[in-house]
C-alpha positions as CSV (number, residue, x, y, z in Angstrom):
1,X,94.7,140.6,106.5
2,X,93.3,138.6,109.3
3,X,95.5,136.6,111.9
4,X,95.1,132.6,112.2
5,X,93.9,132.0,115.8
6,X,94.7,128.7,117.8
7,X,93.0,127.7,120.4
8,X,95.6,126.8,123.3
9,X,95.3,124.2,126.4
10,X,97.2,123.9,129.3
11,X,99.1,120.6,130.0
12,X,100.3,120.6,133.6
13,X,102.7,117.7,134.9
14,X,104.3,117.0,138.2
15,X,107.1,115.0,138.2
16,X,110.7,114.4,140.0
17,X,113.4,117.4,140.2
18,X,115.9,114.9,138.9
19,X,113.7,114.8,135.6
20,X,113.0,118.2,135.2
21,X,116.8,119.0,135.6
22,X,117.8,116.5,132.8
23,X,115.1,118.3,130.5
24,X,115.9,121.5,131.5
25,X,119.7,120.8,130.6
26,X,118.8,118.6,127.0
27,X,116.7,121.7,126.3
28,X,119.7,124.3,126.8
29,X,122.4,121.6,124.9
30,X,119.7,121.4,122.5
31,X,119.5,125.4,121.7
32,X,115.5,125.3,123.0
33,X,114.1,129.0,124.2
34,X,113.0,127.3,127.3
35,X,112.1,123.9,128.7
36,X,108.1,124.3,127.3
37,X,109.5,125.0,124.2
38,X,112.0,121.6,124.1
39,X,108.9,119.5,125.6
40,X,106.6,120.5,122.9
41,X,108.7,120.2,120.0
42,X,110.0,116.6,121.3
43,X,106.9,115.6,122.3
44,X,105.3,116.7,119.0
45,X,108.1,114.7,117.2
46,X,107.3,111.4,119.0
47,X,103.7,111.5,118.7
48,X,103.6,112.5,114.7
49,X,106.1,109.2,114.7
50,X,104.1,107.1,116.5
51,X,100.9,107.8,114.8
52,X,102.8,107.9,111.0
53,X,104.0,104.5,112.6
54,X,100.7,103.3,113.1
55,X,99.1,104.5,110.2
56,X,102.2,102.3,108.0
57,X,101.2,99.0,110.4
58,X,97.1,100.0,109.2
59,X,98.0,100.2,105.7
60,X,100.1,97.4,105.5
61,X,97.2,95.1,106.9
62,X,94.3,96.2,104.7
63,X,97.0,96.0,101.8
64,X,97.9,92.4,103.1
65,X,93.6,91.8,103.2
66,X,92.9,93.2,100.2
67,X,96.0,91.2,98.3
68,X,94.8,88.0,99.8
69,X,91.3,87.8,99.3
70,X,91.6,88.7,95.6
71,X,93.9,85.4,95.6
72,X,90.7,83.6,97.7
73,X,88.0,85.6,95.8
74,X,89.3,86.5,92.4
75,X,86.7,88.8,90.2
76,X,85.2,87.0,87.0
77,X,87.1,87.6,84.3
78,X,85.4,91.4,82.3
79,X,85.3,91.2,78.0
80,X,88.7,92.8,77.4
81,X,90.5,90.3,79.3
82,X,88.2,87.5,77.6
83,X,89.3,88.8,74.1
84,X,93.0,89.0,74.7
85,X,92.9,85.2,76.0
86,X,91.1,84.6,72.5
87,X,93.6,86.7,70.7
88,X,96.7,84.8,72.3
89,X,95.0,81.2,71.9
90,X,94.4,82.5,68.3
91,X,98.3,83.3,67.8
92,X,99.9,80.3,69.9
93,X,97.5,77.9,67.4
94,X,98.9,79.2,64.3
């Protein structure tokens, strides 16, 4: 059976000791191995959010296009729908 490799990348920040010390405690309070561990998981978390987010705000446009322009541009009617409008001007003239 053959292992599943990932490819890994570094990600190297600098920023203030008071910021790394409120991480460093959330990840602790928040049962994380280690500070890595809590910034990747959070970090993870936010970005599959944003970009589900995103993809929602996408969706919802090319519905909102796609809705309008068949109310701008409607398609010709095809035979089915031409025979059930004869069918139902046959029955309402009886």
């Amino acid at each position: 059976m053959g292992t599943l490799r990932q490819d890994k990348a570094r990600f190297d920040t600098r920023l203030p000791l008071e910021q790394k010390q409120l991480f460093e405690r959330a990840a602790i309070l928040g049962g994380y191995r280690n500070l890595t561990d809590f910034v990747v998981v959070t970090v993870q978390s936010k970005a599959k959010e944003i970009i589900e987010e995103r993809e929602r705000i996408i969706a919802s446009q090319k519905d909102k296009e796609i809705f309008f322009d068949s109310l701008l541009n409607p398609p010709k009617p095809n035979n089915d729908l031409i025979s059930a409008k004869r069918e139902y001007e046959l029955l309402i003239s009886k």
